[in-house]
N, C-alpha and C positions, 0 to 999 in steps of 0.2 A: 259589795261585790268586787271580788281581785277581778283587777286587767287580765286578760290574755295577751298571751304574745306565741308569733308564730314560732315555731317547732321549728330548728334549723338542726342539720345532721351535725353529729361530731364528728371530728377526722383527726384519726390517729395521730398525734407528732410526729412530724418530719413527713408525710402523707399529704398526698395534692388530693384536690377534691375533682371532680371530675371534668367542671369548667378549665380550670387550671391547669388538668392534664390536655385537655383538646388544645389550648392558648400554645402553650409547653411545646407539644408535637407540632403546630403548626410554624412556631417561630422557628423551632429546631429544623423542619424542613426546607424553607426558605432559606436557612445558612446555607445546609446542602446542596440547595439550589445554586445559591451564590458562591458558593466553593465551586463547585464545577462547572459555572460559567467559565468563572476565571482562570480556572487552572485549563479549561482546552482555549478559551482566547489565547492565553499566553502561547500555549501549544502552537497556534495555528501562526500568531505575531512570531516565535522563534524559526518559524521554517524559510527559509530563502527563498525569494521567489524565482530568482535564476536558476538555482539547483531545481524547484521544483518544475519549471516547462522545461530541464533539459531531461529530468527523468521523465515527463509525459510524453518528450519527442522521443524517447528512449521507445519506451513503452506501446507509442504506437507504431512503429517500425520494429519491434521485438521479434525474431524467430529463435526457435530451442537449437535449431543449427545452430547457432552462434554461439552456445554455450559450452565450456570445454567438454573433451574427450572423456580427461578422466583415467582412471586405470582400474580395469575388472579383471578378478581372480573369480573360480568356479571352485565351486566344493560339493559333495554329496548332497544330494535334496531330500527332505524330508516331509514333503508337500505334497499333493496330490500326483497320481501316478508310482509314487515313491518304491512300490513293490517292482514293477516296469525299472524303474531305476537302479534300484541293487543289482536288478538280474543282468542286468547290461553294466553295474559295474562302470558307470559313467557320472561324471560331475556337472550337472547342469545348473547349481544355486551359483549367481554370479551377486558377486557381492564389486559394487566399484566404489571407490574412492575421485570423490573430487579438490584438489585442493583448493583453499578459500584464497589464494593468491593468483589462481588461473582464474577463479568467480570475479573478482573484486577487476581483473583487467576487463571484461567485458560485461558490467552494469555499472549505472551511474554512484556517481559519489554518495547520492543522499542513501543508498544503501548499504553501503559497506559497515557502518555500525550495526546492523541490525543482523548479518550472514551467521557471525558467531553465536546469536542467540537462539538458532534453531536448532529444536530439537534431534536434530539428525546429527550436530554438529561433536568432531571428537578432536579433544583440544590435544591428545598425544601426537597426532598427525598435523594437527591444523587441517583440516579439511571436514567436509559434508558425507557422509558414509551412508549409503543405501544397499538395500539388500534386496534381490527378490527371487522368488523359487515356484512361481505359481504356473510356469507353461516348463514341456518335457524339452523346448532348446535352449539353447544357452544364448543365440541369439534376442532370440523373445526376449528372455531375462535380463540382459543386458539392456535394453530397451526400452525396459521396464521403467530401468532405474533412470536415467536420463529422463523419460516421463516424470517422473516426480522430484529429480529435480528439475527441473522447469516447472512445474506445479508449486514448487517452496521460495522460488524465483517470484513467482508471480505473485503469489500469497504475501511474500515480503513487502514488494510493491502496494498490493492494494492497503496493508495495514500500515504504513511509512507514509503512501499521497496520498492524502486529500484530493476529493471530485472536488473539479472546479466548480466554485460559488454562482449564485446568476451574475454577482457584479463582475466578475474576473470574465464570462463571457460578453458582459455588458461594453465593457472597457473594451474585450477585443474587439468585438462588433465596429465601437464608437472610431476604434484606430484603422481599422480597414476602409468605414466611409470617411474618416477624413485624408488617406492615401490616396481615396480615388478621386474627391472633388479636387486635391493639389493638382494631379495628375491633370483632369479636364480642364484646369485654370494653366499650367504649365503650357499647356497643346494649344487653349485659347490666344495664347499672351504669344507665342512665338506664331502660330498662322497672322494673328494681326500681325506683327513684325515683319514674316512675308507681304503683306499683301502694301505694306508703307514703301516696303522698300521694291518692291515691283513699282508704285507709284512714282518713286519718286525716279525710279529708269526712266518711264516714257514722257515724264516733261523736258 
């Protein structure tokens, strides 16, 4: 009587078998893993921590007043009303121009690499260029644009800082109570001081 022997599948040359491929995918995602731990650690290790609480104190004191002016030209609009517009023969599309040398004086440093990479940006001017035509004034429109940029401001911002970690709140936390217990121990240590040296008045 021949042996048996179990039936095992062939697999093509050069072809994984199916264990091999789940092993394969599995190891190969863990790299992926490990790649992008390390490349946002590092991220996070190359950011400054001065630069980044002087953009937070930026940030939370932030108004769009304080962003420049700008300079806006009007031209014919093509937007809604547009019929109303011909017939009056008026230019209400305001198109402004901000230059990126007026931006970069009033936001923080950790920003300024990052202005020229928006897409608003036109590198013949050097500056932020927005357009908008969607209301029949020119003020509106004008208005507009200053809204967004403030909006590409901000946008810059949130993709630039990192939210604070719990430990970076942790640390604050831990530095404000030990400011305060210096403090109670400061106030301690000089009333006793008063009260030796009143003593040693009335002998």
């Amino acid at each position: 009587m021949r042996p048996t022997f179990p039936i095992v599948p062939r697999v093509a040359s050069g072809a994984l078998c199916p264990a091999s491929m789940t092993l394969a995918s599995s190891t190969v995602g863990s790299r992926i893993g490990s790649i992008r731990y390390k490349r946002y650690s590092a991220f996070d290790a190359d950011l400054d921590k001065d630069a980044l609480a002087v953009a937070r104190r930026w940030h939370a004191a932030f108004d769009p007043s304080q962003l420049p002016s700008g300079t806006t030209t009007f031209a014919r609009s093509s937007g809604p009303g547009g019929q109303h517009v011909n017939k009056l023969r008026t230019e209400t599309k305001a198109i402004s121009v901000f230059p990126v040398k007026d931006i970069l004086a009033v936001i923080p440093p950790i920003l300024h690499p990052t202005v020229r990479m928006s897409p608003y940006y036109t590198a013949g001017s050097d500056a932020l260029t927005f357009q908008a035509q969607s209301h029949r004034s020119r003020t509106a429109n004008a208005d507009e644009n200053r809204k967004k940029l403030a909006s590409v401001i901000t946008q810059l911002y949130d993709e630039k800082v990192p939210a604070e970690t719990g430990s970076d709140k942790h640390a604050k936390y831990k530095e404000v109570v030990k400011r305060f217990h210096d403090s109670r121990l400061r106030d301690k240590k000089l009333q006793s001081s008063r009260k030796q040296s009143r003593r040693g008045g009335d002998m």
